[in-house]
SEKOLDREN-67642 format. One record per atom (N, C-alpha, C, O): residue number from 0; residue in one letter; x, y, z. Coordinates in pm, 1 decimal, always signed. Atoms other than C-alpha are relative to their C-alpha. Last residue first. Layout:
N
(NUM "a" (X Y Z))
...
This chain:
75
(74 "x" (-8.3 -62.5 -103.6))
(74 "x" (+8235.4 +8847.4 +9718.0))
(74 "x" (-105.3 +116.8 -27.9))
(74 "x" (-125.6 +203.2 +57.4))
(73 "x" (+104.9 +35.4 -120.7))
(73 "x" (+8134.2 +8626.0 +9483.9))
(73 "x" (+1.5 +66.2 +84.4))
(73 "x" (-100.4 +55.3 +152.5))
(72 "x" (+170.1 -6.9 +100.9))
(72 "x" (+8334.7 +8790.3 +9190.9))
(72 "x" (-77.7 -15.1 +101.0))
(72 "x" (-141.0 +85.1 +134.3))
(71 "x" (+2.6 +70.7 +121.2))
(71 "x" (+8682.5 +8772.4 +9436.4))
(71 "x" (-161.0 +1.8 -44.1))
(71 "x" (-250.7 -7.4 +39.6))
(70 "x" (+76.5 +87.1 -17.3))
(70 "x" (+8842.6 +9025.1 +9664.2))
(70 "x" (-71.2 -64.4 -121.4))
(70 "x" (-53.3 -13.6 -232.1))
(69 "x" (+75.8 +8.9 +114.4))
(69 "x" (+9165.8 +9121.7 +9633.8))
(69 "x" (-120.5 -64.4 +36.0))
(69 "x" (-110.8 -174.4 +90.3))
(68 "x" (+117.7 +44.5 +21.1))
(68 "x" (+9333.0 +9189.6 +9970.8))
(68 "x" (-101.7 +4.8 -93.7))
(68 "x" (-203.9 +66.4 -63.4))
(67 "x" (+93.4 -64.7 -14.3))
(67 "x" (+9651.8 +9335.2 +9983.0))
(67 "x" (-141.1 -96.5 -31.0))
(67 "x" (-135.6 -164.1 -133.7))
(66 "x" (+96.4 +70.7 +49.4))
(66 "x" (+10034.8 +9242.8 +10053.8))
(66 "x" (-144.3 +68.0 +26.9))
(66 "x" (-156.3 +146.0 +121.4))
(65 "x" (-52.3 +156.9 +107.2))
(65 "x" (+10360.1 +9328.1 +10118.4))
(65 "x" (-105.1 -56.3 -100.2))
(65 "x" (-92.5 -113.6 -208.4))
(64 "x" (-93.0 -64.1 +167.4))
(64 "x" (+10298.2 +9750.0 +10203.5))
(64 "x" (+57.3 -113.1 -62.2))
(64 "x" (+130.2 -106.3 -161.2))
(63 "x" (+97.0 -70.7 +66.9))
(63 "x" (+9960.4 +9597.7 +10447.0))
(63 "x" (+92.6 +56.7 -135.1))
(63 "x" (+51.8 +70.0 -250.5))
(62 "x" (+54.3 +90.2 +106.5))
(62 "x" (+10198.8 +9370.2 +10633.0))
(62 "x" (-40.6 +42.8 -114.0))
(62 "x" (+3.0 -9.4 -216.6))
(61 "x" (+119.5 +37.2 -89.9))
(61 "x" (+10388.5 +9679.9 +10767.2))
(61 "x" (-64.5 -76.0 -84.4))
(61 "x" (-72.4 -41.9 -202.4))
(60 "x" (+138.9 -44.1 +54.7))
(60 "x" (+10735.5 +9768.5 +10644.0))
(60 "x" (-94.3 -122.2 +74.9))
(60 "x" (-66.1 -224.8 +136.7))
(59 "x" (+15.0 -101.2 -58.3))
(59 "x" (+11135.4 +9760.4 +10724.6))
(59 "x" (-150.1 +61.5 -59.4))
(59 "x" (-162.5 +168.3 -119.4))
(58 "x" (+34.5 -131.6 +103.1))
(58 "x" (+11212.7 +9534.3 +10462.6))
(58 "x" (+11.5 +144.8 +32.6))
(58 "x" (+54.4 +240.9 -31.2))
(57 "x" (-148.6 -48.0 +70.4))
(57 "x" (+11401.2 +9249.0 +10679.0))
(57 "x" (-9.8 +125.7 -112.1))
(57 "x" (+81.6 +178.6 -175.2))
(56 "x" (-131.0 -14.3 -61.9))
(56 "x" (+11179.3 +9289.9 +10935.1))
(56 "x" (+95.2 +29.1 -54.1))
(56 "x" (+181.7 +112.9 -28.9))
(55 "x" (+61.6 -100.7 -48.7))
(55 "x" (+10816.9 +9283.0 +10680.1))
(55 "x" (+133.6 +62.2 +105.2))
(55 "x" (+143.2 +184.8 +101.4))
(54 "x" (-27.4 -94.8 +145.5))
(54 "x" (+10985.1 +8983.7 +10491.4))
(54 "x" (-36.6 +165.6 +102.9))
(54 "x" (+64.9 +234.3 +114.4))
(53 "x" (-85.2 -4.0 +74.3))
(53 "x" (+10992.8 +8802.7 +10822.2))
(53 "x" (+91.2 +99.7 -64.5))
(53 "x" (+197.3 +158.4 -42.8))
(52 "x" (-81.1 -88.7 -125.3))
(52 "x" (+10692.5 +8879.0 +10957.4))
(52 "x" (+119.3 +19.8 -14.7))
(52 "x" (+159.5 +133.1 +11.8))
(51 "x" (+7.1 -180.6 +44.5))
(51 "x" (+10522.3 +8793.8 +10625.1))
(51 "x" (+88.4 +89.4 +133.5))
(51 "x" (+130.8 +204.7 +141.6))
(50 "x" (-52.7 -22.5 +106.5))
(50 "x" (+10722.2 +8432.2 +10662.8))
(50 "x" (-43.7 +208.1 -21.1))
(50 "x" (+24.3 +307.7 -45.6))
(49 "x" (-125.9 -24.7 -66.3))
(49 "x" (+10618.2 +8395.6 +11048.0))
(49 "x" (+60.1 +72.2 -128.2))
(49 "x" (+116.8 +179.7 -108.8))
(48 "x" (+12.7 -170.6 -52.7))
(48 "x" (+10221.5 +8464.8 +10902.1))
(48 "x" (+185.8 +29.6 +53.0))
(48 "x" (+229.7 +144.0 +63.8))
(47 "x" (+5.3 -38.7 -142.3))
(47 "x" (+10264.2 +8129.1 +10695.6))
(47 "x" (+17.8 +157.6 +31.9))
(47 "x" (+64.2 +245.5 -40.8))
(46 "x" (-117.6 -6.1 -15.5))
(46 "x" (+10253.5 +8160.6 +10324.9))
(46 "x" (-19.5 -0.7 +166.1))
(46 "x" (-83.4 +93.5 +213.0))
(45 "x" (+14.1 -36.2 -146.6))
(45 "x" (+9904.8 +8088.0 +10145.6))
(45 "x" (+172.5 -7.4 +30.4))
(45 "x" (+245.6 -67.5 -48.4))
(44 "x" (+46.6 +123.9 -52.9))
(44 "x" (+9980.4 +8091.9 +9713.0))
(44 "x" (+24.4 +38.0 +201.1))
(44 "x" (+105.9 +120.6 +242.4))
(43 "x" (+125.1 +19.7 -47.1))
(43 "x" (+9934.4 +8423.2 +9537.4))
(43 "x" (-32.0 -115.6 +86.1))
(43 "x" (-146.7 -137.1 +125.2))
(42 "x" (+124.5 +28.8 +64.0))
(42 "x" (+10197.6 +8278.1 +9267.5))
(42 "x" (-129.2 +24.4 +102.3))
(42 "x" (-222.0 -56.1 +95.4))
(41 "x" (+19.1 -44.1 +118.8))
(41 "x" (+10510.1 +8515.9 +9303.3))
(41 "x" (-165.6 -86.4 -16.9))
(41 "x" (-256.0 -24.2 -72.7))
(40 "x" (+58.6 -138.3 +9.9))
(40 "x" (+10452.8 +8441.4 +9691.1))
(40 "x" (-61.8 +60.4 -135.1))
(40 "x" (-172.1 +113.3 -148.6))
(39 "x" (+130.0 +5.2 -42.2))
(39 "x" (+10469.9 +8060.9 +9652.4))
(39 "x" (-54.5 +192.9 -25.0))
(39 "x" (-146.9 +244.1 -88.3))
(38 "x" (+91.3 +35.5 +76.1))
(38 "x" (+10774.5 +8098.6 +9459.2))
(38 "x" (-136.4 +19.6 +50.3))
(38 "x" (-211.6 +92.2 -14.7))
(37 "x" (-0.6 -118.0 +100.0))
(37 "x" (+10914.2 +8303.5 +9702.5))
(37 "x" (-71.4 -54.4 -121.0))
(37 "x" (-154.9 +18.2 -174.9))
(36 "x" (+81.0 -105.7 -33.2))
(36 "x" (+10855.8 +8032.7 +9956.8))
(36 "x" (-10.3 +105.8 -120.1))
(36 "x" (-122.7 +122.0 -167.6))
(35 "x" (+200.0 +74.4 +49.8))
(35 "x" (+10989.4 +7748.2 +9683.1))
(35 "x" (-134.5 +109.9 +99.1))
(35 "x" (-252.1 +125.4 +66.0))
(34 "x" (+26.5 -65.4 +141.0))
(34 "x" (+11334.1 +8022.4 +9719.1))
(34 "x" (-135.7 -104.4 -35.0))
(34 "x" (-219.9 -66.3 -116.3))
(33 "x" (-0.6 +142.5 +147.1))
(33 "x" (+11344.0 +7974.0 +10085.0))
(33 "x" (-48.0 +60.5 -135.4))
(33 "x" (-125.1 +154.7 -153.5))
(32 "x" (+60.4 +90.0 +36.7))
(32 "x" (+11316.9 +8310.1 +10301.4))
(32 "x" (+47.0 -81.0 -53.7))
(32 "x" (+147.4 -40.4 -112.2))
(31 "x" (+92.3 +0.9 -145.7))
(31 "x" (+11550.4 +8566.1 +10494.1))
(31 "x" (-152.6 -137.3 -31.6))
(31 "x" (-216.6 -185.8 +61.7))
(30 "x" (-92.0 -23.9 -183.3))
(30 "x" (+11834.8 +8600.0 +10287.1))
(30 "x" (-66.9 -62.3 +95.0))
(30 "x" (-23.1 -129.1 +188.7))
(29 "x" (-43.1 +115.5 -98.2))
(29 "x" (+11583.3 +8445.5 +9997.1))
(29 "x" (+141.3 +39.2 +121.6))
(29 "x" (+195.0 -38.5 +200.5))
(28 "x" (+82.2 +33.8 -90.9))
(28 "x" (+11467.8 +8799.0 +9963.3))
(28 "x" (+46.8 -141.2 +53.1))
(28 "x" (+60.2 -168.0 +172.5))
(27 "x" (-67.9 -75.1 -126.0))
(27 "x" (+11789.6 +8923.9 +9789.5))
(27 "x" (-99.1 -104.3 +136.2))
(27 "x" (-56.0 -162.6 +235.6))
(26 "x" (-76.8 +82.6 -57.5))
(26 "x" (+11672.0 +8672.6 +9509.0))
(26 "x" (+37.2 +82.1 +117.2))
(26 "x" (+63.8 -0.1 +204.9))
(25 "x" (+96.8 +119.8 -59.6))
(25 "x" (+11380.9 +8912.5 +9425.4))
(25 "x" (+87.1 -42.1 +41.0))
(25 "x" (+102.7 +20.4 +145.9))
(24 "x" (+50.3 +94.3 +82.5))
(24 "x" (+11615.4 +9214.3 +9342.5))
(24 "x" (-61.4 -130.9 +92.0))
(24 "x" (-29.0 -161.5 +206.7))
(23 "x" (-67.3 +112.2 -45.0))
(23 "x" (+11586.6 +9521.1 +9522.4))
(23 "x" (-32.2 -110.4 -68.8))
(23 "x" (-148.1 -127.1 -106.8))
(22 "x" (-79.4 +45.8 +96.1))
(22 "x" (+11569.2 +9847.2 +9345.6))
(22 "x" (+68.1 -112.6 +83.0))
(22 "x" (+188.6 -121.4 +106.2))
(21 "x" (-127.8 -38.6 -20.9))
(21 "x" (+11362.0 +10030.4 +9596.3))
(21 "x" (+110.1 -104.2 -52.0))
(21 "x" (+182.0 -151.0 +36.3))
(20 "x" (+8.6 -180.9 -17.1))
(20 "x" (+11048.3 +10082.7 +9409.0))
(20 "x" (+159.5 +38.5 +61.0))
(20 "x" (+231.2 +134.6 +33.2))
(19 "x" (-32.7 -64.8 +123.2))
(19 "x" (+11085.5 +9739.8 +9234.0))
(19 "x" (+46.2 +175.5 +92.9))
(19 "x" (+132.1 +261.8 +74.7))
(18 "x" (-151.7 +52.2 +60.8))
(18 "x" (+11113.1 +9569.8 +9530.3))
(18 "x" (-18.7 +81.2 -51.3))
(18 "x" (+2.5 +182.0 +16.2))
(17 "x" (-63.1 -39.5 -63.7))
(17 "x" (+10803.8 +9756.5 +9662.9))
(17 "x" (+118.6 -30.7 -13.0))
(17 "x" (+201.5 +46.6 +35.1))
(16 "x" (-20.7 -139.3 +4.6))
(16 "x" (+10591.4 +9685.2 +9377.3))
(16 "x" (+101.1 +84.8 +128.6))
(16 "x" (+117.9 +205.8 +113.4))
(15 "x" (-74.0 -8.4 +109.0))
(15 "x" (+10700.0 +9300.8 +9437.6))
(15 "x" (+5.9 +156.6 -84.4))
(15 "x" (+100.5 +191.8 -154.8))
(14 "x" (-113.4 +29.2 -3.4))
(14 "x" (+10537.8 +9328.9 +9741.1))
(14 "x" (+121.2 +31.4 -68.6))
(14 "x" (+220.0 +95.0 -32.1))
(13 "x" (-150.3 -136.8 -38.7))
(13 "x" (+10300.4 +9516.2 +9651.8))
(13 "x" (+88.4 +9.9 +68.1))
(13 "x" (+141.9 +110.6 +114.5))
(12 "x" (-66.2 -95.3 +88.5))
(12 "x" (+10166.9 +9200.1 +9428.8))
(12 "x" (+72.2 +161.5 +35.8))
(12 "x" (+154.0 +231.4 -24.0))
(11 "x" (-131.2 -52.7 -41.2))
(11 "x" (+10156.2 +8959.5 +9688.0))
(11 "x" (+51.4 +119.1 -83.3))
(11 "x" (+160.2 +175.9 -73.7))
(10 "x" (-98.1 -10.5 +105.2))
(10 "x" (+9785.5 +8907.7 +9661.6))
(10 "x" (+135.4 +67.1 +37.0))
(10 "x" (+143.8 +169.3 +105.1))
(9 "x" (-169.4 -72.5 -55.1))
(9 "x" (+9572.4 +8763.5 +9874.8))
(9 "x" (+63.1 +46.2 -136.1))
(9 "x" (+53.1 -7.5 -246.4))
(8 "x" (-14.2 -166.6 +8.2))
(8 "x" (+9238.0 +8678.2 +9762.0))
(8 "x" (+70.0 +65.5 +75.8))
(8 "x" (+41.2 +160.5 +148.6))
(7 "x" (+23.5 -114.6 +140.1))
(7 "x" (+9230.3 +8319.0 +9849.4))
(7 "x" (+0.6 +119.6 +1.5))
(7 "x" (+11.1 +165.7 +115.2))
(6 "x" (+92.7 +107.7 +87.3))
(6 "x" (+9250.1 +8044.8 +10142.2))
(6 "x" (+12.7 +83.1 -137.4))
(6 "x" (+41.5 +12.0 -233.6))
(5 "x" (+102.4 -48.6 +63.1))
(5 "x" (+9506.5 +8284.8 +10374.1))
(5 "x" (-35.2 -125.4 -129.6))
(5 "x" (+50.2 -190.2 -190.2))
(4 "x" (+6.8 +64.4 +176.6))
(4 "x" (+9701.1 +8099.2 +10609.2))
(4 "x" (-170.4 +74.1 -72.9))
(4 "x" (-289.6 +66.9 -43.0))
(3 "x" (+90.7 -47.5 +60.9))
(3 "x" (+9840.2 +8269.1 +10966.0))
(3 "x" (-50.2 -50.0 -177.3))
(3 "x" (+14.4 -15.6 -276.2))
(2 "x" (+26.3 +90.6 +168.4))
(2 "x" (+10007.9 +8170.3 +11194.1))
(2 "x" (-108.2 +36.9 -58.7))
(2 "x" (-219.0 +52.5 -7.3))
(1 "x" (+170.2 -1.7 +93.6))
(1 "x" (+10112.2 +8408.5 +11474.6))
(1 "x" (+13.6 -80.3 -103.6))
(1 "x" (+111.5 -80.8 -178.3))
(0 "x" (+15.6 -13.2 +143.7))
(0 "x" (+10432.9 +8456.5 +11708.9))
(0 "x" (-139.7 -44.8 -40.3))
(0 "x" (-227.6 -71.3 +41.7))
């Protein structure tokens, strides 16, 4: 397995476009996560790499349809 912690410009947001798309509700996710993980997600906050592996198993999708790389002013 892999660890993995992102510092900034993550965003979980097509994640949560992928719930929506297939009409799953957020709580489903704690099956497979903690609900202070899911918090973390809703806020952009680092999540270990086991957690996107996880979500990505129990979804049936590739890191890239959980999450995307915002980059920030300085960049």
């Amino acid at each position: 397995m892999f660890s993995v912690y992102f510092d900034m410009g993550i965003s979980y947001k097509p994640l949560f476009h992928l719930l929506i798309d297939r009409s799953i509700k957020r709580m489903e996710l704690t099956k497979v996560i903690s609900h202070p993980t899911l918090v973390k997600l809703d806020n952009n906050q680092p999540v270990d790499g086991k957690i996107i592996a996880k979500l990505c198993q129990h979804l049936g999708c590739q890191p890239g349809d959980i999450m995307e790389y915002v980059p920030e002013a300085n960049d």
